[in-house]
matplotlib code that plots the C-alpha trace (Angstrom):
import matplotlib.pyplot as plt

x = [94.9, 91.5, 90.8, 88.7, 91.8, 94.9, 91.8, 91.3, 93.5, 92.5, 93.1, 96.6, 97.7, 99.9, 98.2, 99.3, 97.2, 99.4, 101.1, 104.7, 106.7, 105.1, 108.0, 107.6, 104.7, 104.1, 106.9, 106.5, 105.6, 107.8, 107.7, 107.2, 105.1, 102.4, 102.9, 102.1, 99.2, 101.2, 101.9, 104.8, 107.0, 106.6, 102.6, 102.7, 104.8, 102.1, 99.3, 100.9, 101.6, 98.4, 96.8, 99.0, 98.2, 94.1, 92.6, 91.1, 87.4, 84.6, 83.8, 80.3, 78.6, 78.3, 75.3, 77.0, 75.3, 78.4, 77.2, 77.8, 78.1, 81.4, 79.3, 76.5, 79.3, 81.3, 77.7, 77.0, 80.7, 80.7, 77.1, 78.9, 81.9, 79.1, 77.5, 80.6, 81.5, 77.7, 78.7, 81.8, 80.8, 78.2, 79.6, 80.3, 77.5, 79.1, 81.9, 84.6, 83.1, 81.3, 77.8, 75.3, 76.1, 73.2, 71.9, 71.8, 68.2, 67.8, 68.3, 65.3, 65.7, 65.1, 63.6, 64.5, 68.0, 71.2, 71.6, 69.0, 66.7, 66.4, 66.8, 65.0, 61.4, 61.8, 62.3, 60.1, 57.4, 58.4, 57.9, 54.4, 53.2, 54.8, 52.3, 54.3, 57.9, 60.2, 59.1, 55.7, 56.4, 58.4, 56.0, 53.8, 55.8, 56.8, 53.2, 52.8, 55.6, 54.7, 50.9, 52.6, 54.7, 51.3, 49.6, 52.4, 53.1, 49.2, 48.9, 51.9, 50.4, 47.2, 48.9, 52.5, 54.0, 56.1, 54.7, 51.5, 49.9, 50.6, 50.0, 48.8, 50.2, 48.2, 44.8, 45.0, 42.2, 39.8, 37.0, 37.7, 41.2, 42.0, 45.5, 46.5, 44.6, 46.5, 45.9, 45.9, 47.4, 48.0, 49.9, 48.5, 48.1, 45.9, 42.0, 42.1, 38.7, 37.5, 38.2, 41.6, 44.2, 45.7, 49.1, 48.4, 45.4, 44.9, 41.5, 41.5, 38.4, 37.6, 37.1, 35.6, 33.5, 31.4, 31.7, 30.7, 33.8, 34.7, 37.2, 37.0, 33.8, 34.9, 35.6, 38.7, 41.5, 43.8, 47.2, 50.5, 53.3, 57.0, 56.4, 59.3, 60.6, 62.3, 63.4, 64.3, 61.0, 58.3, 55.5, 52.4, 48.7, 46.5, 43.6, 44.2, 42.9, 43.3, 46.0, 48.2, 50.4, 53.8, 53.7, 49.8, 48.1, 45.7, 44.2, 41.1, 40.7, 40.9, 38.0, 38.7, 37.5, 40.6, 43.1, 44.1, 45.3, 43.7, 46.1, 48.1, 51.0, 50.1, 50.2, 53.4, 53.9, 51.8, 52.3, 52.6, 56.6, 56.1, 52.8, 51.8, 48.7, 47.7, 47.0, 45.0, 44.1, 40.6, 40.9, 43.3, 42.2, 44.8, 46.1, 49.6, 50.9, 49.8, 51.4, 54.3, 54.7, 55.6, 55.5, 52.7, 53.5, 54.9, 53.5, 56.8, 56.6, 53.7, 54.2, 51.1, 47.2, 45.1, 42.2, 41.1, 41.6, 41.6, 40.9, 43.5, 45.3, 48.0, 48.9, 51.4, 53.5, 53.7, 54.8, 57.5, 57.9, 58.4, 61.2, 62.7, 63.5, 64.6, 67.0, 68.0, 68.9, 70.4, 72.9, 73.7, 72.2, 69.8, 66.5, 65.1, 61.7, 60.3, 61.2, 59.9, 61.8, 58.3, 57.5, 58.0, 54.7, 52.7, 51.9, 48.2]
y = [187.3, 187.4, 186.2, 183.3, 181.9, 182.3, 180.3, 177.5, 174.3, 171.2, 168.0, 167.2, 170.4, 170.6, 170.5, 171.7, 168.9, 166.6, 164.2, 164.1, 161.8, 162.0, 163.0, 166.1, 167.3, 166.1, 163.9, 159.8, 157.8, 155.8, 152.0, 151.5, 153.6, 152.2, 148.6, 149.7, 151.4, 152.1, 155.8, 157.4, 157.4, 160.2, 160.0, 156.9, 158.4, 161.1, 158.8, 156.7, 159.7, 161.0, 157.7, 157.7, 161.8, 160.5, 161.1, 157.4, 157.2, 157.2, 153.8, 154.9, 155.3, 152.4, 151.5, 149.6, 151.9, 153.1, 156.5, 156.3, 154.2, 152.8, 152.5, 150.2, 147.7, 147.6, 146.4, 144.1, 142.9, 142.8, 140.8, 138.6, 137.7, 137.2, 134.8, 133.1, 132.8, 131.4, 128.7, 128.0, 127.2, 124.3, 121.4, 120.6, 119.3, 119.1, 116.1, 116.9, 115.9, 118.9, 116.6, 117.7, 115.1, 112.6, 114.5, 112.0, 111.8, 113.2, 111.3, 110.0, 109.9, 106.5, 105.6, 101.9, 100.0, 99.2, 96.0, 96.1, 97.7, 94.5, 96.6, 95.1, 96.7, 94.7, 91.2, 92.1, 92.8, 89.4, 87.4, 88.7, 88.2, 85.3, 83.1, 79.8, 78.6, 78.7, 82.2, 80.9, 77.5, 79.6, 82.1, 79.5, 77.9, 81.4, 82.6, 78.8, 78.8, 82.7, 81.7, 78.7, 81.0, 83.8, 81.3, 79.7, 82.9, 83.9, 80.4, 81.0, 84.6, 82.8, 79.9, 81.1, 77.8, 76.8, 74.3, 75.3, 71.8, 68.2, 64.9, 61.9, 58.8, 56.6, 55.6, 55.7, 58.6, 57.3, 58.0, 61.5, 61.7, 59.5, 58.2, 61.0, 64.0, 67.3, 69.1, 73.0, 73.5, 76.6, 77.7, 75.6, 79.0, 80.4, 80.2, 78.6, 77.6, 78.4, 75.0, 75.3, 73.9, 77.3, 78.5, 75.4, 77.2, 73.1, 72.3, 68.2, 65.7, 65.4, 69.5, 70.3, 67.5, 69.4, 72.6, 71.2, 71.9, 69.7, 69.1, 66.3, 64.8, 64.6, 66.7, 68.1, 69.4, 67.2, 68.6, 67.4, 66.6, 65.3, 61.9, 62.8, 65.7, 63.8, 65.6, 62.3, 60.0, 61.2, 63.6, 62.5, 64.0, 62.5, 64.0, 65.2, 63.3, 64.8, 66.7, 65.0, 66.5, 65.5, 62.3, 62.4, 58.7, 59.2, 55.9, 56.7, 59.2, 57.1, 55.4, 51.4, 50.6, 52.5, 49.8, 46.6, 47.2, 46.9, 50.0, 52.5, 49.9, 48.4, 51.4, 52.5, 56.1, 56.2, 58.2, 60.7, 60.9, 64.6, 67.2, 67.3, 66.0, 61.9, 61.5, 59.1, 58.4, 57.5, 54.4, 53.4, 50.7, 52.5, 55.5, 56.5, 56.8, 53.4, 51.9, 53.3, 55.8, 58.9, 60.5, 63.2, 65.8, 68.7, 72.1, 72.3, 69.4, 70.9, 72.0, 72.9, 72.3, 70.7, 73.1, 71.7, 68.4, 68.6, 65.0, 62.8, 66.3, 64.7, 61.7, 63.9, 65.3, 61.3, 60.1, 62.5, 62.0, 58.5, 59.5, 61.3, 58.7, 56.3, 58.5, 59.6, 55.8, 54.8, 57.8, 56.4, 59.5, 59.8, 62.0, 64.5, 65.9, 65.3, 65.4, 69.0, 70.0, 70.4, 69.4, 65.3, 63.7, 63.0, 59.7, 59.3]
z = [126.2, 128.1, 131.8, 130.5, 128.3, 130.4, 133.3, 131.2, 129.9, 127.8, 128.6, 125.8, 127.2, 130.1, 133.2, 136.8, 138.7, 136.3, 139.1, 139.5, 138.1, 134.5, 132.6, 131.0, 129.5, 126.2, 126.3, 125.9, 128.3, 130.5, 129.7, 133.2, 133.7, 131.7, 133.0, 137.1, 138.6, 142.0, 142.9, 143.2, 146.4, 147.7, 147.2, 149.1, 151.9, 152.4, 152.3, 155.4, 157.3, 156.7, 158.3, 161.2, 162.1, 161.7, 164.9, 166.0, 165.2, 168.1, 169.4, 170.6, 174.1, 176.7, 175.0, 172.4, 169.3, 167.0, 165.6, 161.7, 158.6, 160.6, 164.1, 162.2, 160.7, 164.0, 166.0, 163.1, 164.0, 167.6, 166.8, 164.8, 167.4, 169.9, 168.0, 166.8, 170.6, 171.8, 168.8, 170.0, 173.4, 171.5, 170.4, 167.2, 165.2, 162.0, 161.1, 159.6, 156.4, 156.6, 156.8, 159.3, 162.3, 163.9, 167.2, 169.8, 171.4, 174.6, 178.0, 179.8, 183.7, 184.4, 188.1, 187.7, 188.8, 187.1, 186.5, 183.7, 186.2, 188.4, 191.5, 194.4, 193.6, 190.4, 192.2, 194.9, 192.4, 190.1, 193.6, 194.2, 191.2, 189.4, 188.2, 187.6, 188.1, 191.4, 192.4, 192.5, 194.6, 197.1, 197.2, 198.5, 200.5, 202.7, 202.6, 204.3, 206.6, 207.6, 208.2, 211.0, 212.6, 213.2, 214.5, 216.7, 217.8, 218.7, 220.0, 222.1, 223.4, 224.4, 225.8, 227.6, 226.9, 224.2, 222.1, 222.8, 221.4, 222.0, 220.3, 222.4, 221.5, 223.7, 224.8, 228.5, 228.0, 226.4, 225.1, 226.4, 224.2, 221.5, 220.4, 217.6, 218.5, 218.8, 222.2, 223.1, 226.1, 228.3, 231.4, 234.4, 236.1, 233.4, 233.3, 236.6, 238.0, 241.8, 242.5, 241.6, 244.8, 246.0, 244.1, 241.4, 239.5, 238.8, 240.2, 240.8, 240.6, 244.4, 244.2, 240.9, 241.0, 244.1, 241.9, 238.6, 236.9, 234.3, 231.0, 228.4, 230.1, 233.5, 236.3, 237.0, 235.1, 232.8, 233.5, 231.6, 234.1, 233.7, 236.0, 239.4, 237.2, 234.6, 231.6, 229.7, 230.6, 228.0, 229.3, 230.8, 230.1, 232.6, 234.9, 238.6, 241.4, 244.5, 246.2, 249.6, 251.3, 252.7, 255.1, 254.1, 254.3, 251.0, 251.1, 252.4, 249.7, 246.9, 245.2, 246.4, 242.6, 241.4, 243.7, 244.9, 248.3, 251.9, 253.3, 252.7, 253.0, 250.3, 248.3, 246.7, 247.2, 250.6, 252.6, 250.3, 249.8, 248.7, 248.5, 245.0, 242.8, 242.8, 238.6, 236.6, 233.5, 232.6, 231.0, 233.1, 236.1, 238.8, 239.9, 238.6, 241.8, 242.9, 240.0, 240.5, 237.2, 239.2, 243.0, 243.5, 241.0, 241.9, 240.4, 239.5, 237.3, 235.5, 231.7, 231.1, 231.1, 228.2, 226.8, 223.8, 221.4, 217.4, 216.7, 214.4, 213.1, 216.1, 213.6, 211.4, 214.3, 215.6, 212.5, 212.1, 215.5, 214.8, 211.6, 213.9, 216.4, 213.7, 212.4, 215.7, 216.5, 213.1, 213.9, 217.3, 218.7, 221.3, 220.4, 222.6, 221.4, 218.0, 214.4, 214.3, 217.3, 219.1, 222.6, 223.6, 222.8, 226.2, 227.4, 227.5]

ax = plt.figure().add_subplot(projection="3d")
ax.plot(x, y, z, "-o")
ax.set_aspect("equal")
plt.show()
């Protein structure tokens, strides 16, 4: 026998590499053996310990790269966790259908109020430019009542006394005031003339006449007085005369067309029973003082001094005036002032 034949085997012939458990060569095969692909026990036992003596395999450098075949699938795994994880942090956008879920469209910050945004810029801008309806009326109305009160209050500035106009309800002034004008009136202490009696700044006819100081077509100022400091009588708004003082005898100072008396006896009010101002009005025959309608006034009894007239504009604070009163007397009350809460109407 030659070294190439005792080296060589066929296939049929019995082979050492032949696993165990064959049976013996050439023999038949098991029954079982043909119906399981599973290796024998003891190959199986090998394999495990085999595995379990395997060194573990690299898991790379800090850089994440795996080096290998086995590196590349463990980044492609560690990839896919990473973005398994990114998608489990979204929410869902899938029902459980499996159909693709409606995205809601993004929130728009919205600068206007709950409420339907009628926040206060809303009805703030409704009230300034409504163009019919209640806004517009009361718009109207507070632009009306806002316009009063600016020029009360500038009136009242100029003036320094509160009403700052009057309504004359007689005629004992004319032709110089008329029954229903509407009079300005200021301080008696402001825009007093030279001829003004010290400490009054009221400058009377016998002064300003000299001077040639006049108001309302006459000379002198026209001052409105409560007649011996009454706060119930109505106001009156005639001109000053003259100034007496105390215990003064001012009959020869009065003009004798002005009176019906011979002397100061005659005279009511004479002597003077106080210092203060003898008043008149010009279309009345007398002095007040003679007629007995008030002492000389006081410049305590002074409200104020008339500056300019607005003719008839005076007839719609009388009529309310008048309202007033009647209601006032239906009630059983008594009325102080006017309707409108303004200053008593002045005697002319």
């Amino acid at each position: 026998m030659t070294g190439d034949d005792s080296g060589s085997s066929d296939d049929s012939g019995p082979g050492r590499d032949r696993p165990r458990g064959d049976g013996p060569p050439g023999g038949p095969a098991d029954e079982s053996d043909e119906q399981t692909d599973d290796p024998p026990r003891d190959d199986r036992d090998r394999q495990f310990s085999e595995q379990a003596s395997d060194p573990p395999a690299p898991q790379g450098d800090s850089t994440g790269v795996q080096p290998g075949r086995d590196g590349d699938r463990a980044a492609v795994q560690d990839d896919g966790e990473t973005t398994s994880g990114q998608r489990s942090a979204r929410p869902d956008s899938r029902r459980d259908d499996g159909r693709q879920r409606e995205r809601a469209p993004p929130r728009r910050r919205s600068s206007q109020q709950p409420h339907g945004g009628r926040g206060i810029r809303f009805w703030i801008h409704r009230f300034r430019t409504a163009e019919s309806g209640p806004l517009m009326v009361a718009r109207e109305v507070l632009s009306s009542v806002l316009m009063v009160v600016a020029v009360g209050l500038l009136l009242f500035a100029i003036s320094g006394v509160w009403p700052p106009m009057v309504a004359i309800q007689s005629g004992s002034m004319e032709p110089h005031m008329e029954k229903g004008d509407l009079v300005f009136v200021v301080e008696e202490g402001r825009f007093a003339n030279d001829a003004a009696v010290e400490r009054t700044g009221v400058a009377p006819h016998a002064v300003a006449e000299e001077d040639g100081y006049e108001k309302f077509g006459n000379s002198g100022d026209v001052i409105i007085f409560k007649p011996d400091g009454s706060t119930i009588r109505d106001p009156i708004i005639h001109r000053a005369m003259f100034w007496v003082d105390e215990g003064e005898n001012w009959y020869d100072k009065v003009d004798q067309d002005h009176i019906r008396a011979d002397s100061c006896r005659e005279l009511s009010n004479c002597p003077a029973p106080n210092s203060g101002f003898i008043t008149k009005g010009d279309n009345n025959p007398s002095y007040d003082q003679a007629q007995g309608m008030s002492r000389p006034v006081r410049p305590g009894w002074i409200t104020g001094k008339a500056m300019i007239r607005v003719p008839l504009l005076g007839w719609i604070r009388l009529i309310f005036s008048n309202l007033g009163h009647a209601t006032a007397f239906a009630l059983g009350t008594v009325a102080f002032g006017s309707g409108f809460g303004l200053r008593r109407r002045p005697l002319a």
